[in-house]
C-alpha positions as CSV (number, residue, x, y, z in Angstrom):
1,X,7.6,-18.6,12.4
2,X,8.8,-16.4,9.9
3,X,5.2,-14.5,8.3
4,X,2.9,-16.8,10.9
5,X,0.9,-14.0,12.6
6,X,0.1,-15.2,16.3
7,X,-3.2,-14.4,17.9
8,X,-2.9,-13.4,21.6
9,X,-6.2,-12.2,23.2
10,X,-5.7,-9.0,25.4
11,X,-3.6,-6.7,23.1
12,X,-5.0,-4.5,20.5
13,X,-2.9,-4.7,17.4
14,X,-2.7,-3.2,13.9
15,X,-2.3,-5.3,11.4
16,X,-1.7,-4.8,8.0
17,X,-1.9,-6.4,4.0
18,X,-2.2,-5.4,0.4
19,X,-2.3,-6.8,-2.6
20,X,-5.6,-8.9,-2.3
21,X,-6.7,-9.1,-6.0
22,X,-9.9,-10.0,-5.7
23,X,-10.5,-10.3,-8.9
24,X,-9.5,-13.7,-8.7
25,X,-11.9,-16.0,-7.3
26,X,-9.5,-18.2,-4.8
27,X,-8.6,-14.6,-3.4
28,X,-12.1,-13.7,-2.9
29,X,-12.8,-17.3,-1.3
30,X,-10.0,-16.7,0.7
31,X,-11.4,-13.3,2.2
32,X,-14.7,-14.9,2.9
33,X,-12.4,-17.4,5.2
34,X,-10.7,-14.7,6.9
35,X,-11.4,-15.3,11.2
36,X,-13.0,-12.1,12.7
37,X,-10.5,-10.2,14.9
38,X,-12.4,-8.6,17.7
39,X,-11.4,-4.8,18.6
40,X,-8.3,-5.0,16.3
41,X,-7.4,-2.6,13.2
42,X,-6.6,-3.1,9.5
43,X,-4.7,-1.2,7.0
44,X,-5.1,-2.1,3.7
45,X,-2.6,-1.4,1.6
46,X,-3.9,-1.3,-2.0
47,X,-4.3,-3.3,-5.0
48,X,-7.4,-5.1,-3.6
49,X,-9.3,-4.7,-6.7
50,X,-9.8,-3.0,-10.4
51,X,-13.6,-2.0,-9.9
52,X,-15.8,-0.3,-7.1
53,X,-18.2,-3.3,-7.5
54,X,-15.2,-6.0,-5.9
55,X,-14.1,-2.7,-3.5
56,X,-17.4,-3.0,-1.6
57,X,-17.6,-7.0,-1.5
58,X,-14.2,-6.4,0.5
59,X,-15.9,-3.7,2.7
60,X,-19.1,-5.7,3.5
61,X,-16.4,-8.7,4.9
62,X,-13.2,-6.9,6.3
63,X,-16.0,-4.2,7.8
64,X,-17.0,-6.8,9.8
65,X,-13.9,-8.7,10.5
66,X,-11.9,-5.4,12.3
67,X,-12.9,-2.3,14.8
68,X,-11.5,-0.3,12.2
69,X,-9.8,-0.4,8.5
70,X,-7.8,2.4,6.4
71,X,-7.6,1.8,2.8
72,X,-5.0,3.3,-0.1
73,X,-5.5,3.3,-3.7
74,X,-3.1,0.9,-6.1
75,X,-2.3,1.2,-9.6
76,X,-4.7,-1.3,-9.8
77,X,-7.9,0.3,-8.0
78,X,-7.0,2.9,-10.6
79,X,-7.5,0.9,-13.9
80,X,-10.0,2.2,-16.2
81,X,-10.9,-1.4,-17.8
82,X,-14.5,-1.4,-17.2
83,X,-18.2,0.2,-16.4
84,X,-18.9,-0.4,-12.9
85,X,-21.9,-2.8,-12.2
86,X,-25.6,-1.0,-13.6
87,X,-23.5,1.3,-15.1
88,X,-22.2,2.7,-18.5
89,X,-20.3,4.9,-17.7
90,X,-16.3,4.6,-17.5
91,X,-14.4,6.3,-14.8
92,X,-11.1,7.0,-14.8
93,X,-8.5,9.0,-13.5
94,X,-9.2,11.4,-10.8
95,X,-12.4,10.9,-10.9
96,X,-12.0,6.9,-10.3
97,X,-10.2,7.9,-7.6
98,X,-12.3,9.9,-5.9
99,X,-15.9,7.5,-6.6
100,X,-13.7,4.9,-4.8
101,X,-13.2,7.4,-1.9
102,X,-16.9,7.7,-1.6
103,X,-17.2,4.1,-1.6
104,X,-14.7,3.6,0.9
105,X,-16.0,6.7,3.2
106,X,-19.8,5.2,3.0
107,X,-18.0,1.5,4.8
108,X,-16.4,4.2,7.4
109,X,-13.0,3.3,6.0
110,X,-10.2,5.9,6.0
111,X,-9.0,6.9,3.2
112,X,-5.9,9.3,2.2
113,X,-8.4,12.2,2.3
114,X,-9.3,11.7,5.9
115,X,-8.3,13.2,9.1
116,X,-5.3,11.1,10.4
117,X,-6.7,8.9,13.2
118,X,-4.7,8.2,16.5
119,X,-3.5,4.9,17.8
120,X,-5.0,4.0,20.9
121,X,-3.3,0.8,21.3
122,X,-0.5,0.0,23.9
123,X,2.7,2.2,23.4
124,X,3.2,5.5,22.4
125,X,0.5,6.7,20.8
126,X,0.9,7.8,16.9
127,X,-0.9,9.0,14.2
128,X,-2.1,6.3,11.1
129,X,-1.7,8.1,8.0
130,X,-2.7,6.4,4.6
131,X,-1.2,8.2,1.2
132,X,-1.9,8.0,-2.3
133,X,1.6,9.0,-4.4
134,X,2.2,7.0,-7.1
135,X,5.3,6.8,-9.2
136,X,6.9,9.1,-11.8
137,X,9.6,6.7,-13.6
138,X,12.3,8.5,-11.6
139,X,12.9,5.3,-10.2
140,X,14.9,4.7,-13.7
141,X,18.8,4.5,-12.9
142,X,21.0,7.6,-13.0
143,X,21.6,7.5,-16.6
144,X,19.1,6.8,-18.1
145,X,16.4,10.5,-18.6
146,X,13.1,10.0,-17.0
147,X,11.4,11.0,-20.3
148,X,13.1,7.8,-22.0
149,X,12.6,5.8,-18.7
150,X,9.2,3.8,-20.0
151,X,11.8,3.3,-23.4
152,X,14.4,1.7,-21.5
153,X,12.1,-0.8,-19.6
154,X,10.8,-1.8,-23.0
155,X,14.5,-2.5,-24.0
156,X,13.8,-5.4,-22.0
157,X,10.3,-6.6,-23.0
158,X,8.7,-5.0,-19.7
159,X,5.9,-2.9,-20.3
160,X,3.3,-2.3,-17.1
161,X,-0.3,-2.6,-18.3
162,X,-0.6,0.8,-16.3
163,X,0.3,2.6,-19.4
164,X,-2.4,1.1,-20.9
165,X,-5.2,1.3,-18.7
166,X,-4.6,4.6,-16.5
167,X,-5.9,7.3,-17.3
168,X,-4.3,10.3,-14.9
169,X,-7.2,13.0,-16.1
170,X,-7.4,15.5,-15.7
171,X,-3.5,15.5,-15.0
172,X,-1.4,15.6,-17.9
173,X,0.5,12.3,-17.0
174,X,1.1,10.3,-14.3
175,X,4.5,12.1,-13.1
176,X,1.9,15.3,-13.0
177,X,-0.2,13.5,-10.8
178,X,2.0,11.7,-8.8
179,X,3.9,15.6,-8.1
180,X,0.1,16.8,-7.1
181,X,0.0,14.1,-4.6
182,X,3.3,14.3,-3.0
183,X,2.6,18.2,-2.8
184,X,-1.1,17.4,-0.8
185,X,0.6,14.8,1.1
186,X,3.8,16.5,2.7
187,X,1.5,19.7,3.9
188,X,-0.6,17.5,5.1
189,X,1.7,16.0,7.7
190,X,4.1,19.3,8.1
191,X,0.7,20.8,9.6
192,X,1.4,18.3,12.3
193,X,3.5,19.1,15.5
194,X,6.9,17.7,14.7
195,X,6.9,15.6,17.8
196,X,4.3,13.4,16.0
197,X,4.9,10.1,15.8
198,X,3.6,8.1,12.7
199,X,2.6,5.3,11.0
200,X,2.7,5.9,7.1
201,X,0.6,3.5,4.4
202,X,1.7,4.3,0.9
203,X,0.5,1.4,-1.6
204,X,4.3,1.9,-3.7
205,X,7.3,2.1,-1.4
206,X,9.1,5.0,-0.8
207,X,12.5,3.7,-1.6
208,X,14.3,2.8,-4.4
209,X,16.6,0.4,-2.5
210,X,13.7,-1.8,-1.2
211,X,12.6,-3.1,-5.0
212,X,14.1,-6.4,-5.9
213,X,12.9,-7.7,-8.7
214,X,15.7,-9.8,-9.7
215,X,13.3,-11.5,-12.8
216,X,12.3,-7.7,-14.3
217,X,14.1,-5.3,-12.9
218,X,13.4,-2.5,-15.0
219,X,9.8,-2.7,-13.9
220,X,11.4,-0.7,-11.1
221,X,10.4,2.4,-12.9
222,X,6.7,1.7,-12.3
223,X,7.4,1.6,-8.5
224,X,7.6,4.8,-6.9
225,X,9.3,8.6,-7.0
226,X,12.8,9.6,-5.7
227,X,10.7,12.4,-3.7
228,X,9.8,10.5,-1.1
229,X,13.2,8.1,-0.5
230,X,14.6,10.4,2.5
231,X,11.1,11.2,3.6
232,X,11.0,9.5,7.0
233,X,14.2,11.0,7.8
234,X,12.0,14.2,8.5
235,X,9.7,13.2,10.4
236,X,9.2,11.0,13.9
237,X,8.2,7.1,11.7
238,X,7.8,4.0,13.7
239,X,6.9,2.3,10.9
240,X,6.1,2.0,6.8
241,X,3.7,0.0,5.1
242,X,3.5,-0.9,1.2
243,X,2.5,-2.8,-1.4
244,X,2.9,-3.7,-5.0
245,X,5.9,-5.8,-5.2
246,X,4.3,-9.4,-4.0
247,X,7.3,-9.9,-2.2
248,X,6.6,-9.8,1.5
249,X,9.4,-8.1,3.5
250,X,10.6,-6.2,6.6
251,X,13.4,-3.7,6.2
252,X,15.4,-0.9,9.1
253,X,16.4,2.2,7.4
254,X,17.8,4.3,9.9
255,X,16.0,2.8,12.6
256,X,12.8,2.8,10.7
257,X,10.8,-0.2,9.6
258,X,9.5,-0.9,6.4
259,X,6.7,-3.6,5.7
260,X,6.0,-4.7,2.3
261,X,2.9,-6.7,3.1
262,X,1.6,-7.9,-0.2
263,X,-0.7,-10.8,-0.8
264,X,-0.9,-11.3,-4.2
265,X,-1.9,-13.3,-7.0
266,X,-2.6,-17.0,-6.4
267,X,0.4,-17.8,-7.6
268,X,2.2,-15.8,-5.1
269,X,0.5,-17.2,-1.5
270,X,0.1,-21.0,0.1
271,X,-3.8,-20.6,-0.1
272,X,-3.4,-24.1,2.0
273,X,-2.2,-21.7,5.0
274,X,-5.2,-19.1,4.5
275,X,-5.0,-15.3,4.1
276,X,-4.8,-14.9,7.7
277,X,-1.1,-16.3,8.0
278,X,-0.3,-13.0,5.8
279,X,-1.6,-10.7,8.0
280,X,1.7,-8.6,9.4
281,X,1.2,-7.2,12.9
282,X,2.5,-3.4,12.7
283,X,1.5,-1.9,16.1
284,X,2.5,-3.1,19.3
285,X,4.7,-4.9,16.6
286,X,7.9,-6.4,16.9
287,X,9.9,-5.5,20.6
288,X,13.3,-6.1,19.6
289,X,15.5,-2.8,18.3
290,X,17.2,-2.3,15.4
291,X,20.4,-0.1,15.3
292,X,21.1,1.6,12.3
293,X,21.3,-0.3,9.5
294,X,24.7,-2.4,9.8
295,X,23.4,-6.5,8.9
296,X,20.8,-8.0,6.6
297,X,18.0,-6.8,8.6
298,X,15.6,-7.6,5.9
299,X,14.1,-10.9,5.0
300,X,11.7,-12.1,2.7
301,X,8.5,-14.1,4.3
């Protein structure tokens, strides 16, 4: 069944989801839910919280639950809306970032400022790398200047709270940080042997041409960079993993698979059918082969 994850004993997998929002309480009851899974991995692909406080209450659980977990940062995780529990003080920014990192690193989660870990699993081994680029507005049609790109979504009533509530410090702007973090992140894997073989986590997706937002669609802009859209044409990708859109998908481009594995809000999940049905198996993964990208490969869960 389309989105069911099956549980065979035997197999190590990798499984992958983003987008818990645990700030809502029928998320968090739903985490609490979540069956162990002995031996297997997790990626977690952002958006799980808005505080450090929440970050470790998924930690202590999913900790627990899998061998191993990865974790990226969402534009959410990013928020500077609040002092952390016992504190006063604000982060934001960079250094948000980075006090999440520690929290993540103290659970043994990998982070995007890790060593890239190996997958031991069956198959050809590959290397699990989580990534932290966010979005510039280039995502804005051809037309329309990236410095007027936040102007055009308002056109049409949509305005991301993002603008509101990060703070890119010490950069001077998002785009500035998000052109930091592509920078850190392609050197990163070009250090690697070019036979490498990967699996890529990136909480916003790479591509332009996977964002359908048919209700908003100039909320597109808040969605990723135009650096990264031929970016696993580079390199050796068996598969991609994102976030963000809370609209669960699988996509071939150029015989590489994309998986947007987003939980969501409440209003976006059956809780009746628990947050282990959304769980998306990424490594063995699915056996049959995809062909270039002639057909409707993709499908919405």
């Amino acid at each position: 069944m389309a989105g069911m994850t099956t549980f065979c004993e035997g197999t190590l997998r990798l499984f992958a989801i983003s987008d818990l929002h645990l700030d809502f309480r029928i998320n968090r009851e739903a985490l609490e839910e979540l069956p162990e899974f002995p031996g297997d991995w997790l990626i977690t692909g952002g958006d799980l919280c808005t505080s450090g406080d929440h970050l470790r209450e998924a930690w202590d659980v999913l900790c627990d639950r899998f061998a191993k977990v990865f974790w990226v940062p969402g534009n959410h995780e990013l928020w500077s809306s609040r002092p952390e529990r016992n504190s006063k003080i604000m982060l934001s920014g960079e250094e948000k970032y980075q006090s999440l990192v520690e929290i993540c690193q103290s659970y043994g989660v990998h982070t995007p400022e890790d060593p890239y870990v190996a997958w031991p699993g069956s198959g050809k081994n590959c290397l699990i790398a989580p990534m932290f680029i966010p979005y510039d507005y280039s995502f804005c049609p051809d037309d329309v200047p990236i410095d007027r790109a936040v102007e055009w979504a308002m056109e049409e009533g949509i305005l991301c709270n993002d603008e509101k509530l990060i703070n890119p410090a010490p950069y001077g702007d998002i785009a500035h940080w998000c052109e930091a973090r592509f920078t850190y992140t392609l050197n990163r894997l070009q250090a690697h042997d070019p036979e490498t073989e990967w699996v890529w986590v990136n909480h916003f997706p790479l591509r332009r041409d996977l964002v359908r937002l048919k209700r908003i669609p100039r909320f597109i802009i808040w969605c990723g960079t135009r650096k990264t859209e031929n970016l696993h044409r580079e390199f050796k990708v068996r598969a991609v993993v994102s976030g963000h859109l809370h609209m669960r998908a699988t996509d071939y481009r150029d015989g590489v698979r994309f998986e947007e594995v987003a939980l969501g809000y409440p209003r976006d999940w059956d809780q009746d059918k628990g947050m282990a049905y959304y769980l998306r198996e990424i490594l063995p993964g699915p056996q049959e082969v995809h062909a270039g990208d002639a057909g409707p490969f993709w499908k919405f869960f």
